[in-house]
N, CA, C and O of each residue as an XYZ file, in Angstrom:
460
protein
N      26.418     -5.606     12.357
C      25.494     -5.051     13.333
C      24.516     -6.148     13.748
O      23.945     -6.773     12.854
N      24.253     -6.460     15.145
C      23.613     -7.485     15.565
C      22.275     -7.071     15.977
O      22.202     -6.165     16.807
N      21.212     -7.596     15.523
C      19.723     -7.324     15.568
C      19.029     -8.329     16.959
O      19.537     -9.422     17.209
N      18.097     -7.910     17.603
C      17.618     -8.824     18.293
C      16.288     -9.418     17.618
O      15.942     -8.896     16.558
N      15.622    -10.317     18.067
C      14.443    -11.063     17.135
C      13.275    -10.108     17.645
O      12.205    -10.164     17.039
N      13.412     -9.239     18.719
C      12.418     -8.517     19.408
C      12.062     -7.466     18.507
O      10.915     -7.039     18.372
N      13.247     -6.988     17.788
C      12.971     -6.040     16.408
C      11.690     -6.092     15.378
O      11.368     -6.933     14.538
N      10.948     -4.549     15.884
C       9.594     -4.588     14.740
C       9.803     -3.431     13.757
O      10.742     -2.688     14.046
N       9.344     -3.235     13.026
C       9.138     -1.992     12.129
C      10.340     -2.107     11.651
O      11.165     -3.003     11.474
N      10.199     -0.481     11.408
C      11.512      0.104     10.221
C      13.014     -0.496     10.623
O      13.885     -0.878      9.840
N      13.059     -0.461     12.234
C      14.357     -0.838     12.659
C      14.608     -1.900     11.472
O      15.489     -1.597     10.668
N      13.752     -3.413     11.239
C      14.296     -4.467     10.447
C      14.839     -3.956      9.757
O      16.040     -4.202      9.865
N      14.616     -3.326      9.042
C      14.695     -2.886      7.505
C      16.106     -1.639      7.051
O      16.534     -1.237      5.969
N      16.451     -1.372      8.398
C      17.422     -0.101      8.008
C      18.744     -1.179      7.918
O      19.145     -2.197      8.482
N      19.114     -0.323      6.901
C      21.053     -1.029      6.276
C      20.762     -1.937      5.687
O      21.613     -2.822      5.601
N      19.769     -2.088      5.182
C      19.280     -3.787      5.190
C      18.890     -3.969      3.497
O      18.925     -2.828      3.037
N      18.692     -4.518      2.882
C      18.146     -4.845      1.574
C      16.681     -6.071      1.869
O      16.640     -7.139      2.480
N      15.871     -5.468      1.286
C      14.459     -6.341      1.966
C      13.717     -6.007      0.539
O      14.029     -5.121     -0.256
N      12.642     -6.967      0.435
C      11.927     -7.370     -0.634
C      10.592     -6.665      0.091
O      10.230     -7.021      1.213
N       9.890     -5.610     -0.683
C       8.422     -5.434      0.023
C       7.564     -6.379     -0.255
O       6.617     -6.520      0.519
N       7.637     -6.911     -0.965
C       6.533     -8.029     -1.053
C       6.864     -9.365      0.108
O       6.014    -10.215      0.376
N       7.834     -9.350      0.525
C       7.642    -10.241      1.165
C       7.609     -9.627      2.791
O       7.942    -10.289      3.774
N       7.252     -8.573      2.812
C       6.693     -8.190      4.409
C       5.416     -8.124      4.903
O       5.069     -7.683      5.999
N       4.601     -8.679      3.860
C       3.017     -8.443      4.001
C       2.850    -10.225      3.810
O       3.728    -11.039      3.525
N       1.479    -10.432      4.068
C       1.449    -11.607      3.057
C      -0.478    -11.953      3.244
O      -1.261    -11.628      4.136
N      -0.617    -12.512      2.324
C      -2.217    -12.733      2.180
C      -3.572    -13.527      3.357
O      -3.577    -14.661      3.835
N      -4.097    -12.951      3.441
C      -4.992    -13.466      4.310
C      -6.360    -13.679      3.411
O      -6.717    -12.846      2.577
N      -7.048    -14.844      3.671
C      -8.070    -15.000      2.850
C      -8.984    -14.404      3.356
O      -9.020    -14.229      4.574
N     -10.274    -13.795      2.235
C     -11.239    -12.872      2.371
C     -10.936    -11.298      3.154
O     -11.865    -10.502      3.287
N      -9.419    -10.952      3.679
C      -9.281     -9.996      4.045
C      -8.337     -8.924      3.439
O      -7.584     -9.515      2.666
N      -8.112     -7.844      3.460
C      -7.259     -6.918      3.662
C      -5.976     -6.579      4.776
O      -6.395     -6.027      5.793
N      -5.136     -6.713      4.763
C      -3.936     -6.644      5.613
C      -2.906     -5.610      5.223
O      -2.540     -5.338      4.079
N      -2.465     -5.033      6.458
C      -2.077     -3.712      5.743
C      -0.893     -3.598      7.263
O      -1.107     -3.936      8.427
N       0.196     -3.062      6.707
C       1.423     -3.152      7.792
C       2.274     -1.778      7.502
O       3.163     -1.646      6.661
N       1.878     -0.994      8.222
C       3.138      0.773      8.283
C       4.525      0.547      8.517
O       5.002      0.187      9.593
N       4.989      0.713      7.741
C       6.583      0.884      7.756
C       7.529      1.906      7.973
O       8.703      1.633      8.226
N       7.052      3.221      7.884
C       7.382      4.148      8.314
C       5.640      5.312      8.737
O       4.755      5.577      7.924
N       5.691      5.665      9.941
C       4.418      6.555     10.421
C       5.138      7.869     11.026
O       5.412      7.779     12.223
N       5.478      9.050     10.392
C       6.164     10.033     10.875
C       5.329     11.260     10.545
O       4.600     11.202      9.555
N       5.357     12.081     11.092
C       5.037     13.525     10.868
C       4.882     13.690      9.649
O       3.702     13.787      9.311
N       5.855     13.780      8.613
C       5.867     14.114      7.489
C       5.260     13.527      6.491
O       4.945     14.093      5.444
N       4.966     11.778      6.897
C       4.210     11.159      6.041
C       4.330      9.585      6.363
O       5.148      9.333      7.247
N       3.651      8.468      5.797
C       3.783      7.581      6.482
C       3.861      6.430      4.834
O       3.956      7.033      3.765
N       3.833      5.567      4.821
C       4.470      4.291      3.684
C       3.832      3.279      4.359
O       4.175      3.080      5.524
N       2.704      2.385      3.712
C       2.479      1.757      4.453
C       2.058      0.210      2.931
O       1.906      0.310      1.713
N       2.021     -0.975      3.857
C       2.203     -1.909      2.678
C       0.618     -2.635      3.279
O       0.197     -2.809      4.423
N      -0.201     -3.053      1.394
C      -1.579     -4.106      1.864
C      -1.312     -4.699      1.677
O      -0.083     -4.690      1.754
N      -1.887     -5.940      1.216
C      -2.028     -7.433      0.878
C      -3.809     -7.079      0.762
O      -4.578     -6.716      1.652
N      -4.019     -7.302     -0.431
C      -5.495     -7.636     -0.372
C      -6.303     -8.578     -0.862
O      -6.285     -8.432     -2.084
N      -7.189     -9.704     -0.494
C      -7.416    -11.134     -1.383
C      -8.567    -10.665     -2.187
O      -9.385     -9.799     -1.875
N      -8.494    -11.505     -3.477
C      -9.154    -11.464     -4.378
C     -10.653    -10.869     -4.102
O     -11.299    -11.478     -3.248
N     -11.318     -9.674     -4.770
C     -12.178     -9.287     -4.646
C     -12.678     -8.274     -3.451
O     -13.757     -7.686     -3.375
N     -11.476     -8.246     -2.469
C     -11.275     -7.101     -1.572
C     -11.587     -5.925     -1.942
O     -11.826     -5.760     -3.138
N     -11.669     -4.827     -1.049
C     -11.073     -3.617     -1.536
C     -11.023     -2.604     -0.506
O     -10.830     -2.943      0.661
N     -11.233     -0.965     -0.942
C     -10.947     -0.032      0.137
C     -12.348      0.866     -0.351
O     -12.451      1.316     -1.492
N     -13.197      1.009      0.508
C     -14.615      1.566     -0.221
C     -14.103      3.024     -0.588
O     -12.936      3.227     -0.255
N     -14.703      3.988     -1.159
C     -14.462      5.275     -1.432
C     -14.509      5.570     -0.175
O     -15.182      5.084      0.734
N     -13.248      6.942     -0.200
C     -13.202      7.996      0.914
C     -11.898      8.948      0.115
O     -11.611      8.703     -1.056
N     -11.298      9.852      0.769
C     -10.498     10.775      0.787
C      -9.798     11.106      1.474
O     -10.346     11.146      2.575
N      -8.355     11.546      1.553
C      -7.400     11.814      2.014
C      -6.877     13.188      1.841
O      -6.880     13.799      0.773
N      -6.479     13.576      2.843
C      -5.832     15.165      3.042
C      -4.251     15.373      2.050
O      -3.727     16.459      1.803
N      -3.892     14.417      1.743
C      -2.858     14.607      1.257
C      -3.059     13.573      0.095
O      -3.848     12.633     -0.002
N      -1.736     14.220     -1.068
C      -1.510     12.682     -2.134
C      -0.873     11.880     -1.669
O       0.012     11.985     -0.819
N      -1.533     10.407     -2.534
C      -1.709      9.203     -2.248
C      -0.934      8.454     -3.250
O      -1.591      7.986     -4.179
N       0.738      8.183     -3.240
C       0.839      7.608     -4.362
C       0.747      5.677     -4.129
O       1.398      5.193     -3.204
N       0.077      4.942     -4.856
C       0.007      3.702     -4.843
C       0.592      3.177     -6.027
O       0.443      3.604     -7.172
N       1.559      1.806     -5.483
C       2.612      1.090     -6.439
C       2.245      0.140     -6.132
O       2.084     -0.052     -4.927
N       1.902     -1.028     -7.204
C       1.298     -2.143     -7.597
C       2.651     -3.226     -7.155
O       3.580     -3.272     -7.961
N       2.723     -3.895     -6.160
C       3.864     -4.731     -5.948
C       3.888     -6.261     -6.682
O       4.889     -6.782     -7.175
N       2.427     -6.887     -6.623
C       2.331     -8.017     -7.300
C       0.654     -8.292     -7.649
O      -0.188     -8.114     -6.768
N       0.417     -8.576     -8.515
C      -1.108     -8.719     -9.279
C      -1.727     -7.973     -9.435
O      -1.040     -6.988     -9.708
N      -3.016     -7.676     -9.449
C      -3.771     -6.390    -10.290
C      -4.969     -5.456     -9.351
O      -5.187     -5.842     -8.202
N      -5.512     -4.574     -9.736
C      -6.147     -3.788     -8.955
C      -7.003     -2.829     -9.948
O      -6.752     -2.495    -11.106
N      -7.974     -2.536     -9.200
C      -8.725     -1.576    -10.105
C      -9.223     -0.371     -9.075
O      -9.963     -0.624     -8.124
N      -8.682      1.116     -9.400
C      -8.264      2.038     -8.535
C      -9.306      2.809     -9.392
O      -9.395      2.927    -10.614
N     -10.062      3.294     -8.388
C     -10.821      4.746     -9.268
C     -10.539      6.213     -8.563
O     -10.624      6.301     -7.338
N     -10.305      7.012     -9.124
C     -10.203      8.145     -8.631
C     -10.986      9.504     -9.446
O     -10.915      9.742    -10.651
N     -11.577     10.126     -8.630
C     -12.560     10.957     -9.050
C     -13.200      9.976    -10.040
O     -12.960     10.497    -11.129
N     -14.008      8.634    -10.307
C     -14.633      8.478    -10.714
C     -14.255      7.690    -12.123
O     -14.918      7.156    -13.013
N     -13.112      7.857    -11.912
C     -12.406      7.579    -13.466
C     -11.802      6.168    -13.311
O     -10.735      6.359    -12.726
N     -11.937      4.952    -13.522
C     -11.771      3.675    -13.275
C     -10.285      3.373    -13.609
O     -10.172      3.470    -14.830
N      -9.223      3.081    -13.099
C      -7.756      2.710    -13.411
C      -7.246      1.604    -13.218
O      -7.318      1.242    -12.044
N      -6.647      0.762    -14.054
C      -6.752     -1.137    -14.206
C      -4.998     -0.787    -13.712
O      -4.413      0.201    -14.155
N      -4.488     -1.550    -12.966
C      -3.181     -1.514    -12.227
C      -2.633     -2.599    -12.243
O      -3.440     -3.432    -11.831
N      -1.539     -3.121    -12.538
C      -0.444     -4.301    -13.113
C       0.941     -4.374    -12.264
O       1.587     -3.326    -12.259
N       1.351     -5.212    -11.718
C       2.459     -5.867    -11.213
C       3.536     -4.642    -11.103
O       4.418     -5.098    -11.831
N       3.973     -3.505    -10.701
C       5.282     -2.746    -11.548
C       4.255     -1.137    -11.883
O       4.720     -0.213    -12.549
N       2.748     -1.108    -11.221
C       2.385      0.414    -11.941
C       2.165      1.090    -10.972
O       2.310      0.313    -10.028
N       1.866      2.192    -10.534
C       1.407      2.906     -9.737
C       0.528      4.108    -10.357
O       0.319      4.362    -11.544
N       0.063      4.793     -9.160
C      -0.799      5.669    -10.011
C      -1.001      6.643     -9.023
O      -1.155      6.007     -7.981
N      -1.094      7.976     -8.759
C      -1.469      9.204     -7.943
C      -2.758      9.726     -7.684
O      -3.501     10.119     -8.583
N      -3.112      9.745     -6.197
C      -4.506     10.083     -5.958
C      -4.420     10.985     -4.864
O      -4.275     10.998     -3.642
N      -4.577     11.745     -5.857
C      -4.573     14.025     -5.557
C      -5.188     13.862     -3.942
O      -6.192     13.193     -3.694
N      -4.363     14.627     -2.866
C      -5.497     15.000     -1.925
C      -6.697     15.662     -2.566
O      -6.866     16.351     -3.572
N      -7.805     14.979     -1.169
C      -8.828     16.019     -1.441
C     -10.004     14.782     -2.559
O     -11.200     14.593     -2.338
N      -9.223     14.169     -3.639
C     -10.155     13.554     -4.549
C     -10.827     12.096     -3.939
O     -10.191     11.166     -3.443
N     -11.852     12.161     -4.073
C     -12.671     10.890     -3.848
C     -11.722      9.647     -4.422
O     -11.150      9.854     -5.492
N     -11.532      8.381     -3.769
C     -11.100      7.283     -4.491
C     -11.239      6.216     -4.009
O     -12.164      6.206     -3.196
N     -10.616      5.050     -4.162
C     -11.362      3.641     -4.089
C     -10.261      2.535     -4.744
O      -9.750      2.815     -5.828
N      -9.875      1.148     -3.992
C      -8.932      0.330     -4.522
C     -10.052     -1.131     -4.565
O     -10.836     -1.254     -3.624
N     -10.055     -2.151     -5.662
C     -10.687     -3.070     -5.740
C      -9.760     -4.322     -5.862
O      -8.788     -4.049     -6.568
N      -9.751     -5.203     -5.548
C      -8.631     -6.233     -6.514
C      -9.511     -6.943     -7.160
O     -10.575     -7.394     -6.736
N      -8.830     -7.076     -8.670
C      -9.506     -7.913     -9.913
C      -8.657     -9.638     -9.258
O      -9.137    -10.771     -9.211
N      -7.688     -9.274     -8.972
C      -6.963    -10.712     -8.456
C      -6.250    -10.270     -7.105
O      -6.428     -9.109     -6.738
N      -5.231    -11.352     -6.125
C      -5.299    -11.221     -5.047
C      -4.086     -9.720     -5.189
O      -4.449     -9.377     -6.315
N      -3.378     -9.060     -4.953
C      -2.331     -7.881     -5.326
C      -2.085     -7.296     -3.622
O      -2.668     -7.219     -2.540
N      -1.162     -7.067     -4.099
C       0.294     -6.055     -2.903
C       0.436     -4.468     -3.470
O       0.573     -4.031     -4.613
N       0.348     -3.858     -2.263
C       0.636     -2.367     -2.542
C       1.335     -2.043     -1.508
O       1.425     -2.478     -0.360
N       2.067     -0.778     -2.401
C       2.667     -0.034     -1.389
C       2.246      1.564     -1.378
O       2.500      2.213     -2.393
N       1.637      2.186     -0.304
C       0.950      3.547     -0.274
C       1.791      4.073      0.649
O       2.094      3.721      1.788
N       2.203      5.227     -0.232
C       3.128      6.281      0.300
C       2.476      7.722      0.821
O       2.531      8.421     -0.190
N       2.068      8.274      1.556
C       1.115      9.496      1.948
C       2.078     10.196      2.163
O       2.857      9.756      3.008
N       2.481     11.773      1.396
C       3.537     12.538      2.258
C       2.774     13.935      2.480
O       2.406     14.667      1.561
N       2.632     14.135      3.581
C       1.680     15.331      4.645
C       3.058     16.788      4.521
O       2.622     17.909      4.783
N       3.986     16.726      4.291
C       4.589     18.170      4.463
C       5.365     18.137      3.205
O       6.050     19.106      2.876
C-alpha cells in the first residue's frame, strides 16, 4: 500500500507497526502534545514533557488512563502524590482533581474514552 508524504495523523499509523515514543519528541522548557486518534468516543493523545514541566490541576469528564512511555513523572490525583516509571500507568477517575509533573524529561500516552 503506497502512502503519500502529505499523510498526517492516524492514517500514518494504520497497518503499520510504529514506536509511540518516537512520534512525539522533546522540546526544551515545553510541553508537546500530538492526538492520534480524536473521535466521538474518545481520543489517545501522546506528550513529551521537559524536565520540570507539567499539567497544573484541573479535571476531566471522563477517565484518564496515563502510560509512562519513557522517564518519570509525578501524577497526583485527588491529592494523593503518584511517582511513575518508564512501562507504568495509572487511572484518573472522571470528575477527580489531578495534575502531571516531570521529575525528569518523560513521554505519555493519555487515553480519554467518553462512551
Amino acid at each position: 500500500m503506497e502512502h503519500s508524504e502529505a499523510e498526517t495523523g492516524a492514517e500514518k499509523l494504520i497497518g503499520r507497526s510504529v514506536k509511540a515514543i518516537g512520534l512525539i519528541d522533546y522540546q526544551e522548557s515545553s510541553v508537546v502534545s500530538r492526538t492520534i486518534i480524536d473521535e466521538n468516543g474518545g481520543t489517545v493523545t501522546l506528550f513529551a514533557f521537559d524536565r520540570g514541566q507539567g499539567l497544573s490541576e484541573h479535571t476531566a469528564p471522563y477517565d484518564a488512563l496515563v502510560l509512562i512511555l519513557d522517564g518519570e513523572a509525578e501524577a497526583t490525583v485527588s491529592g494523593k502524590p503518584i511517582h511513575l516509571r518508564e512501562g507504568e500507568m495509572t487511572l484518573m477517575p472522571a470528575n477527580a482533581p489531578h495534575s502531571m509533573k516531570a521529575t525528569t524529561r518523560f513521554k505519555m500516552m493519555l487515553t480519554m474514552i467518553s462512551s
